[in-house]
N, C-alpha and C positions, 0 to 999 in steps of 0.2 A: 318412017322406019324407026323402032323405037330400040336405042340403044341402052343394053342391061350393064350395069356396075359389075364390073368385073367382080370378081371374086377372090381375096387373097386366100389362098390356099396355103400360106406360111405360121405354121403351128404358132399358135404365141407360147412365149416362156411360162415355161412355171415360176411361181410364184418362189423367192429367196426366202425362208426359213431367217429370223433374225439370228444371230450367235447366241448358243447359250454359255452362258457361263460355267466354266472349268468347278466342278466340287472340291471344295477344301478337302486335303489330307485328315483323316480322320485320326489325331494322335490321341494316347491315353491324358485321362486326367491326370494334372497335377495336382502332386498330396502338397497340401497347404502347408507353407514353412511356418517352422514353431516360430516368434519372435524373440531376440534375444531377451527382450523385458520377461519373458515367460521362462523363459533358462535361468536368468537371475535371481528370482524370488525364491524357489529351492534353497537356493544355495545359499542366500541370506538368510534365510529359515532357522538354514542350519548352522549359519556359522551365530546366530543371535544364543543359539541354545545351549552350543559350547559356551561361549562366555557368558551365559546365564551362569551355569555349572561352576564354570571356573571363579566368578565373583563368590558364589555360594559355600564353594569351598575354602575361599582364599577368608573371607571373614569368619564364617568359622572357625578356622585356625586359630585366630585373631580374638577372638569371643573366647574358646578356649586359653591360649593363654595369657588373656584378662585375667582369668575364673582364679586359676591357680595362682598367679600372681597377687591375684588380691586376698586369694586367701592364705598364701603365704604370710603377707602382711598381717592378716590378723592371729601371726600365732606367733609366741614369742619363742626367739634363737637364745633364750637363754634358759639354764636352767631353773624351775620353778619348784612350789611348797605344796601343795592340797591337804588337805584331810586323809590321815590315813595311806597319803601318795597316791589316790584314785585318781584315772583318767579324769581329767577337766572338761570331758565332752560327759560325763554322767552330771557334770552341775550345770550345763548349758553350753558351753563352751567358754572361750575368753574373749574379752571386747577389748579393743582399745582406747586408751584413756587419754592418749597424750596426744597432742597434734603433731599431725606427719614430721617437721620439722624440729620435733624435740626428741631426745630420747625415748624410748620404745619403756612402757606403761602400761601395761596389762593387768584386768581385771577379769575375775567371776564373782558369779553372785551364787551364796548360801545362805542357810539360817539355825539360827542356833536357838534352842528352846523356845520355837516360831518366831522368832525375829529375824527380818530381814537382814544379810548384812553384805557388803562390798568389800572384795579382799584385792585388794592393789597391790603389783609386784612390782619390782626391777632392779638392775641387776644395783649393787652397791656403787655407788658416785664413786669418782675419782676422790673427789673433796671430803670423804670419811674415811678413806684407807688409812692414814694415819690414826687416827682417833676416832672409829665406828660410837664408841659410846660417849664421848664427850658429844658431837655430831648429831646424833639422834637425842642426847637430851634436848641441844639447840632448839635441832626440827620442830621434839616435844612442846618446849615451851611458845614457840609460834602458834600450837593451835591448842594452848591452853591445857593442854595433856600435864595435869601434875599428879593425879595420883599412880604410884609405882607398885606395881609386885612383879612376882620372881615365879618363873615360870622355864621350864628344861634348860636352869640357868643360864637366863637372859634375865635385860632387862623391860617389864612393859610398861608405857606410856596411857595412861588414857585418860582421855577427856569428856567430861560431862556437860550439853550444853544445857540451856534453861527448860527448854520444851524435853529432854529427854535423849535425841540422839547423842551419840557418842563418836570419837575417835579413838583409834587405838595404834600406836606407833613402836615400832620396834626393828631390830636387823636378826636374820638368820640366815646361815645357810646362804654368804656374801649377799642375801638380798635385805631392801629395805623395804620394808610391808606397811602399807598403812590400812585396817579395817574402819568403816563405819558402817553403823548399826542403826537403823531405821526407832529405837527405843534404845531405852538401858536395859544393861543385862549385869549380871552379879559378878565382881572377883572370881568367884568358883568358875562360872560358867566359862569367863573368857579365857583364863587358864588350862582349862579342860582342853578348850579349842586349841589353842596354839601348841598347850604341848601335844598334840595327833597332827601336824601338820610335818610331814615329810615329803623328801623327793617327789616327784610326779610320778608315778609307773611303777612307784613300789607297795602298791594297794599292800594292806594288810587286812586276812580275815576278818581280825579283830578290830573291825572301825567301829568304834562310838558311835552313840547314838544322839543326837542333838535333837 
C-alpha cells in the first residue's frame, strides 16, 4: 500500500514589501544670503569717495590761499612812484628785491630811450628822517654816485661804472629810489625820467615817451 504525502493545503504568506522610505518635505529654495564682505565694499566705495572729495577740496582751499598770499607778498603795502603814475602791471608788474626777512624792496623794470632800467622802491628808513638829504648823499657816495643834477627839486645821484651801467640814487615822495640802467644814458634823459615819476594810479594822458 503506497502511502501519498499529504498535502498542506496552508496558503503560504505573501511575500513582506521591504519599507519604503518616507519622501522629504518638499520646501522652497533658499535665496542665497548676500555676505557681509559683499555689503561692505559699497559702503567703502563710498565712504573712500567722500573723502576723496573732501581731501580735494580741503587742499584747494589751501592752494588757493597760498596763491593770494603770495601774491600779496609780491606787492608792496606801501605807497609807490611810476611814470606818469601808470599801473605797475603795464611794466610787468613788481618783483621783490629784498629777502623775506628785510624790509619790503620792490622793483619794475622799464627803459628809457631803449635802455634797460631797474627802478627800486621803499618806503624811507627810519635812519634818514632826520636828514633825507645828508642820508642819501651817504648812500650816494657808497656806490660811487657823484655826479648831481636837480630835477622837480630834488637832488640826483648818479653813478657811472667803467663798462657803462650806471646808478642812480635819490628820495621822493618819503621813498628812497635807487635806478640802474643796463648802459649810460644823458643828464637830459634821466631828468626827464624822474621828473614824470608820480603816485601809482594817477596815470596822466600826457605820459612821455621814452
Amino acid at each position: 500500500m503506497e502511502f501519498k504525502k499529504p498535502i498542506n493545503r496552508r496558503a503560504k504568506p505573501a511575500p513582506v514589501a521591504p519599507p519604503q522610505p518616507k519622501p522629504l518635505p518638499i520646501t522652497p529654495a533658499a535665496k542665497p544670503r548676500t555676505s557681509s564682505l559683499a555689503r561692505i565694499r559699497p559702503l567703502t566705495k563710498r565712504i573712500l569717495i567722500i573723502a576723496g572729495i573732501i581731501i580735494i577740496l580741503v587742499v584747494g582751499g589751501l592752494l588757493i590761499r597760498l596763491f593770494f598770499t603770495h601774491s600779496a607778498m609780491l606787492s608792496p603795502k606801501y605807497q609807490t612812484i611810476s611814470p606818469g603814475g601808470i599801473p605797475i602791471e603795464q611794466l610787468g608788474g613788481w618783483k621783490r628785491v629784498s629777502p623775506p626777512e628785510k624790509d619790503p624792496v620792490f622793483a619794475y623794470s622799464d627803459m628809457i630811450d631803449g635802455v634797460n632800467i631797474s627802478v627800486s622802491q621803499q618806503p624811507l628808513p627810519v635812519s634818514f628822517e632826520a636828514d633825507p638829504a645828508g642820508k642819501t648823499a651817504e648812500l650816494a657816495k657808497s656806490y660811487s654816485a657823484t655826479n648831481k643834477i636837480e630835477a622837480d627839486k630834488i637832488t640826483i645821484y648818479i653813478g657811472t661804472s667803467v663798462k657803462g651801467p650806471q646808478s642812480v640814487i635819490f628820495t621822493k615822495t618819503d621813498l628812497l629810489v635807487l635806478i640802474k640802467s643796463e648802459k649810460k644814458l644823458s643828464d637830459a634823459s634821466w631828468k626827464r625820467y624822474i621828473e614824470s615819476l608820480a603816485d601809482t594810479g594817477s596815470a596822466s594822458s600826457n605820459l612821455p615817451k621814452y
